[in-house]
C-alpha positions as CSV (number, residue, x, y, z in Angstrom):
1,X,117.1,87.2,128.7
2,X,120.3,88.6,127.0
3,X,119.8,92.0,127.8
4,X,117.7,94.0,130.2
5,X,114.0,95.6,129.0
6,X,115.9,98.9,129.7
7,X,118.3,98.0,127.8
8,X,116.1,97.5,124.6
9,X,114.0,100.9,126.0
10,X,116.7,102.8,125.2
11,X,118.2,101.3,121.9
12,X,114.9,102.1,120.5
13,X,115.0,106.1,121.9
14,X,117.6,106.5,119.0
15,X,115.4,106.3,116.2
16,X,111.8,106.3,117.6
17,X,109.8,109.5,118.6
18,X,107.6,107.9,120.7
19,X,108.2,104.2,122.0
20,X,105.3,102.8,124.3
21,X,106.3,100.4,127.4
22,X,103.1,98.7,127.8
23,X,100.5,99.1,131.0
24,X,103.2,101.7,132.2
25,X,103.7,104.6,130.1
26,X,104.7,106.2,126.5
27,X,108.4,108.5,126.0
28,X,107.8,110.9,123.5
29,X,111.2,112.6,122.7
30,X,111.3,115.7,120.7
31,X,114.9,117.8,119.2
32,X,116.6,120.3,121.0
33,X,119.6,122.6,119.9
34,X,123.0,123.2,120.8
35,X,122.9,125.4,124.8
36,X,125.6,127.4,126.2
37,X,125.5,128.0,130.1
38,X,126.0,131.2,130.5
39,X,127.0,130.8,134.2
40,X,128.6,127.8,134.3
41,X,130.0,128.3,130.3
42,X,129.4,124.6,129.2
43,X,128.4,124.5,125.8
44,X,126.2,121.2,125.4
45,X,125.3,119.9,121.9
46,X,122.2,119.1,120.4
47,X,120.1,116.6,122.0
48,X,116.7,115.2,122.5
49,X,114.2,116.0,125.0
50,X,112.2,113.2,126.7
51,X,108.7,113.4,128.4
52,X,106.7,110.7,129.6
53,X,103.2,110.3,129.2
54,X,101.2,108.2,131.9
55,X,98.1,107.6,129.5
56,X,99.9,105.7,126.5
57,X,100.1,102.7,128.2
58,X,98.0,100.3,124.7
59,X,100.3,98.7,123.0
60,X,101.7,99.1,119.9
61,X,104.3,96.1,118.8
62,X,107.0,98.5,118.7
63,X,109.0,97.3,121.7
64,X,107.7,94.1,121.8
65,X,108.3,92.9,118.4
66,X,112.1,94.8,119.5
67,X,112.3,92.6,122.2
68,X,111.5,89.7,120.4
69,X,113.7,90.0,117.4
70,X,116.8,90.5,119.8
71,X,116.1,88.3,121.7
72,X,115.5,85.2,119.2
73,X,112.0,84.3,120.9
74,X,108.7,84.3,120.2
75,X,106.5,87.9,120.7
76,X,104.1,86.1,123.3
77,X,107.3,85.3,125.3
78,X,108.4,88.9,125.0
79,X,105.4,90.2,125.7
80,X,105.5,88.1,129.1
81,X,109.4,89.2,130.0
82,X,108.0,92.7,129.1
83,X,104.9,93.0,131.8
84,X,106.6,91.0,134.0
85,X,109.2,94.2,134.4
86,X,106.3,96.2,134.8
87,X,104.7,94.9,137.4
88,X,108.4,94.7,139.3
89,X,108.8,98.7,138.1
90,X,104.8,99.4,139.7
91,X,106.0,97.7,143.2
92,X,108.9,99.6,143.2
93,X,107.6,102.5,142.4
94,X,104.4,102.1,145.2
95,X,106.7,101.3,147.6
96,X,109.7,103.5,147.3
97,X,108.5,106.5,145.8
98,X,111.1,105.9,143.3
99,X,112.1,104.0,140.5
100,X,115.3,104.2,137.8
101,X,115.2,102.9,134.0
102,X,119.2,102.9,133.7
103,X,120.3,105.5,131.0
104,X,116.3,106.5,130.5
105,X,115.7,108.6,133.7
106,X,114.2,108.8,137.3
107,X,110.1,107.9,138.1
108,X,109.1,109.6,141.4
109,X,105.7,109.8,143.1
110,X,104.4,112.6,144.0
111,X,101.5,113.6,146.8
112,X,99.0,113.4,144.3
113,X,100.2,109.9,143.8
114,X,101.0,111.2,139.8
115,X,104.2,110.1,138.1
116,X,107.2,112.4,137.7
117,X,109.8,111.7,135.4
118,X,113.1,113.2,135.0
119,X,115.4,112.4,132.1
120,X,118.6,111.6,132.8
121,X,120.9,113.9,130.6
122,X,124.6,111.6,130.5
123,X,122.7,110.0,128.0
124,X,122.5,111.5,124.4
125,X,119.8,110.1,122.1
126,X,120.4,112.2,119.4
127,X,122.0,110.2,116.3
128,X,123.3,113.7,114.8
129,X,125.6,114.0,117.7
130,X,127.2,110.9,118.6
131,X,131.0,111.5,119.7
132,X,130.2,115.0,120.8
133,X,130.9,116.0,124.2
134,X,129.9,118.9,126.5
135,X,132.7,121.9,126.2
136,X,133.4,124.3,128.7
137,X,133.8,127.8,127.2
138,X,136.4,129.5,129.6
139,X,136.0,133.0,129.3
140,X,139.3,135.7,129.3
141,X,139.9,137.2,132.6
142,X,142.6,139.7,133.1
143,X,144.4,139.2,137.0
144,X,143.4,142.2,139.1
145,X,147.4,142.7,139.8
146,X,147.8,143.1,136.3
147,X,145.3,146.4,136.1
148,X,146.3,147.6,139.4
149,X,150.1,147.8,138.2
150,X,149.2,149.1,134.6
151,X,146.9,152.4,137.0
152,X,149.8,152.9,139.1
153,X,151.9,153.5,136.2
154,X,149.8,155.9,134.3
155,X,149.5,157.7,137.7
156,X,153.4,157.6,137.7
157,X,153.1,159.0,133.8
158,X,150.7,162.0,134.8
159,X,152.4,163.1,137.8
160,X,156.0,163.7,135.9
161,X,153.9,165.6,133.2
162,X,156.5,168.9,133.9
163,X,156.2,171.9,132.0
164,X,158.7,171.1,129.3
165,X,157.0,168.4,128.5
166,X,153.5,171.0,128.1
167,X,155.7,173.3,126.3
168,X,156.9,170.6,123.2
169,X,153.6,169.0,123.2
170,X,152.0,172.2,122.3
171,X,154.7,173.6,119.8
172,X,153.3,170.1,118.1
173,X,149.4,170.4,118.7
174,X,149.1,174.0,117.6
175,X,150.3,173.5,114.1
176,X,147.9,170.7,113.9
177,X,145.0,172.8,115.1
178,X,146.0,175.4,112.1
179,X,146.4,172.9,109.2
180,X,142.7,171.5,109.9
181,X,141.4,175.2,110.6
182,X,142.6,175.7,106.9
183,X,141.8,172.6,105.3
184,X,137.7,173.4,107.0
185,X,137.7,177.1,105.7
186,X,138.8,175.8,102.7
187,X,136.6,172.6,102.2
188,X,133.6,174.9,100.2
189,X,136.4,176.0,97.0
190,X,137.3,172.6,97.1
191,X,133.7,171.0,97.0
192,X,133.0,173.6,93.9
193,X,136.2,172.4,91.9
194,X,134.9,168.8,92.2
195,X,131.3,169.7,90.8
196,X,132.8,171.5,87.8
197,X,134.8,168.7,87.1
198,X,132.0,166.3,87.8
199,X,130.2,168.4,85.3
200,X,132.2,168.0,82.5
201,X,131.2,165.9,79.6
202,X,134.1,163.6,77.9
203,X,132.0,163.3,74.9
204,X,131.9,165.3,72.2
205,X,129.3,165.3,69.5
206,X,127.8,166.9,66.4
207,X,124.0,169.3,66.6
208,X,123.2,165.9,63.5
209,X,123.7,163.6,66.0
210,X,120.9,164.7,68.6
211,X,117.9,163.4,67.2
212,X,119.7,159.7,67.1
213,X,120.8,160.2,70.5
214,X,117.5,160.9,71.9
215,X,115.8,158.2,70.3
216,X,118.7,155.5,71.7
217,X,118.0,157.2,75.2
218,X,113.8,157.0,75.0
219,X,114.6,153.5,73.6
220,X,116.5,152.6,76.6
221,X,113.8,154.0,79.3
222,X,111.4,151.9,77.7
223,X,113.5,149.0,78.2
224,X,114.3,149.8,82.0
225,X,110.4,150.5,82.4
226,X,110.1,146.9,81.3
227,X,112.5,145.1,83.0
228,X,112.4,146.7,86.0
229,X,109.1,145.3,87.9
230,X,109.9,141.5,86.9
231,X,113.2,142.2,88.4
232,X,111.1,142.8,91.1
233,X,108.8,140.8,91.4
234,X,111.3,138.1,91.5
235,X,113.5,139.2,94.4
236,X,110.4,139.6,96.4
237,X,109.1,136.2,95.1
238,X,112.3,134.6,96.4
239,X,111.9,136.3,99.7
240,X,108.9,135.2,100.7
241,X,109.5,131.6,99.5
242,X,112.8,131.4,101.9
243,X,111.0,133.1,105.6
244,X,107.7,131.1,104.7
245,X,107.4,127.9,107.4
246,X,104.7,125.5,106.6
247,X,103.2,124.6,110.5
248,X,103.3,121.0,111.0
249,X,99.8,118.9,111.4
250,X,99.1,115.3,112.7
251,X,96.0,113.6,111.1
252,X,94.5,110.2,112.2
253,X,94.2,108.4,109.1
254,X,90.7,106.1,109.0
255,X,91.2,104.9,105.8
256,X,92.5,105.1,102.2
257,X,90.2,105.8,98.8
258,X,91.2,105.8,95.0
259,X,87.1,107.0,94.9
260,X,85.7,110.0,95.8
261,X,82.1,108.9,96.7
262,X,84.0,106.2,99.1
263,X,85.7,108.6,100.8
264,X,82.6,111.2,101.1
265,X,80.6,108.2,102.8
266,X,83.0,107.5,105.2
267,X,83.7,111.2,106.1
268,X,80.4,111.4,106.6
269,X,79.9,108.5,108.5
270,X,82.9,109.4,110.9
271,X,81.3,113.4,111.4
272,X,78.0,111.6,112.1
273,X,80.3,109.6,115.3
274,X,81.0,113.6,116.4
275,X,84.8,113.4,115.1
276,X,85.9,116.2,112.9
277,X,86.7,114.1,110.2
278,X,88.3,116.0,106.6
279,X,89.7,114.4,103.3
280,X,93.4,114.6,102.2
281,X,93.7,114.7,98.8
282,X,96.9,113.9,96.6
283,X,97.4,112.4,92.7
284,X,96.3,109.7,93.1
285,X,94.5,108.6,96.6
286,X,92.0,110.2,99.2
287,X,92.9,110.1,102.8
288,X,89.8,110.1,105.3
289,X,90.9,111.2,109.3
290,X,89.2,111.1,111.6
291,X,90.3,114.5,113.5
292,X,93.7,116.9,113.1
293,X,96.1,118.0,116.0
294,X,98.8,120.3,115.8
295,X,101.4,118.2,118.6
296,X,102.5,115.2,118.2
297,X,101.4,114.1,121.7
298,X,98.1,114.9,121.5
299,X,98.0,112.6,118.2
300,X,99.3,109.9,120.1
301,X,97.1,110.2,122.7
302,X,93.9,110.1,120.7
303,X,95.3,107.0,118.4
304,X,95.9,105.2,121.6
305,X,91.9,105.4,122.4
306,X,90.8,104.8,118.4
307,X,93.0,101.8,118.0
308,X,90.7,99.9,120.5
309,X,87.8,100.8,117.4
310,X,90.2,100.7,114.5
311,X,93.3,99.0,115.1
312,X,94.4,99.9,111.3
313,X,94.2,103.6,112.3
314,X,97.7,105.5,111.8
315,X,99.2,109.0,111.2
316,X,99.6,111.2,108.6
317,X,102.0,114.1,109.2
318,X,101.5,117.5,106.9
């Protein structure tokens, strides 16, 4: 082979959500956001998270078909390459305790014999942040000689405070304390000058013109009392429709229907088998599942077992 089954492991972690390495295990990767280290101040960009899930070990042509392609051999050649680096990873791991996918992440065995996996973070998968690096944020920090000299010389400052100095501060601070006495004793006459003039009106009119006046004022009310709750209504209309987040679910999809009695007899049929089977309706088809989860994983983990019944079953995320 060209390249290593690693190799084409993590060239499909770039696009996939979940790629399955068969009779081993499934990586399901989900997004994570920018990070900032507080104690270390490394600012890290967005990247994607990567568990490892022991029980999706069916396969699902995904890597295989991969493998194949790039390759430029048949998928029943691939397929062989493929467990054959299995079964080398399995020994490894049984023996060791240990076992590194380069650029993927560590497999360690634990007392309970169960698989750990550790992702190995040099290796960005998210396609949104090629290029970007890790930055360290340095943070200001002022030398402690630098304060020390700056206290020594307002020390120096307050111990040559003589009494001159006290004597032409004060000929300066007094007259200052008497101009704002004034200006508060005086803030009442000048609150009661700014009301009269507020209540002035610029607008002078004939005793004739008061009925016309009146009715252009009621007219206007009416108008405002109109307006106003659309106004609204609207705002909080447009609120509500930017905080509300729709929750995610995962359906396993059993089969398609443009007719509603089709899709009935197979919903019942499927509640019969004790799955909590529903219809998804749209314009023009009927979607039968055959249960709803609200993680991805726990999807995945349930088509994995109804593909050995159905191996047309997929997912429908809402």
């Amino acid at each position: 082979m060209k390249n290593s089954i690693e190799y084409y492991i993590s060239q499909l972690l770039y696009k996939n959500d979940c790629v399955i390495v068969m009779n081993f295990g499934g990586f399901v990767c989900s997004s994570i956001s920018a990070n900032l280290n507080k104690k270390t101040g490394i600012l890290t960009p967005p990247n994607k998270s990567i568990l490892f899930n022991s029980q999706l070990k069916d396969n699902d042509g995904l890597l295989i078909n991969h493998i194949a392609q790039s390759e430029g051999i048949s998928q029943e050649d691939a397929k062989i390459n493929l467990l054959k680096f299995v079964d080398q990873s399995l020994k490894n791991l049984n023996k060791f305790k240990s076992c590194r996918f380069d650029k993927i992440g560590l497999f360690t065995l634990n007392t309970e014999e169960n698989i750990i996996f550790t992702q190995d973070l040099k290796t960005n998968y998210n396609l949104n942040s090629f290029g970007f690096q890790d930055i360290i944020n340095n943070e200001i920090t002022r030398d402690n000689s630098e304060i020390i000299e700056e206290s020594l010389k307002l020390i120096k400052k307050k111990n040559n405070f003589t009494t001159k100095r006290l004597l032409k501060a004060a000929a300066i601070i007094i007259p200052l304390i008497g101009i704002s006495f004034l200006s508060i004793t005086q803030e009442d006459r000048i609150n009661n000058i700014y009301t009269q003039i507020a209540n002035i009106n610029p607008i002078s009119f004939k005793k004739d013109n008061l009925p016309e006046l009146k009715e252009q004022r009621n007219k206007e009310i009416i108008i405002n009392q109109e307006i106003q709750p659309e106004i609204i209504d609207n705002e909080v209309s447009q609120v509500f429709e930017e905080v509300f987040i729709p929750n995610q679910k995962f359906y396993i999809i059993a089969g398609a229907f443009s007719i509603e009695k089709n899709a009935n007899n197979l919903k019942n049929r499927l509640n019969l088998w004790n799955y909590n089977s529903t219809i998804i309706k749209n314009e023009k088809m009927m979607r039968v599942s055959y249960d709803s989860f609200d993680s991805k994983e726990q999807a995945l983990i349930s088509l994995s077992k109804i593909r050995k019944e159905n191996p047309q079953a997929w997912i429908l995320t809402i």
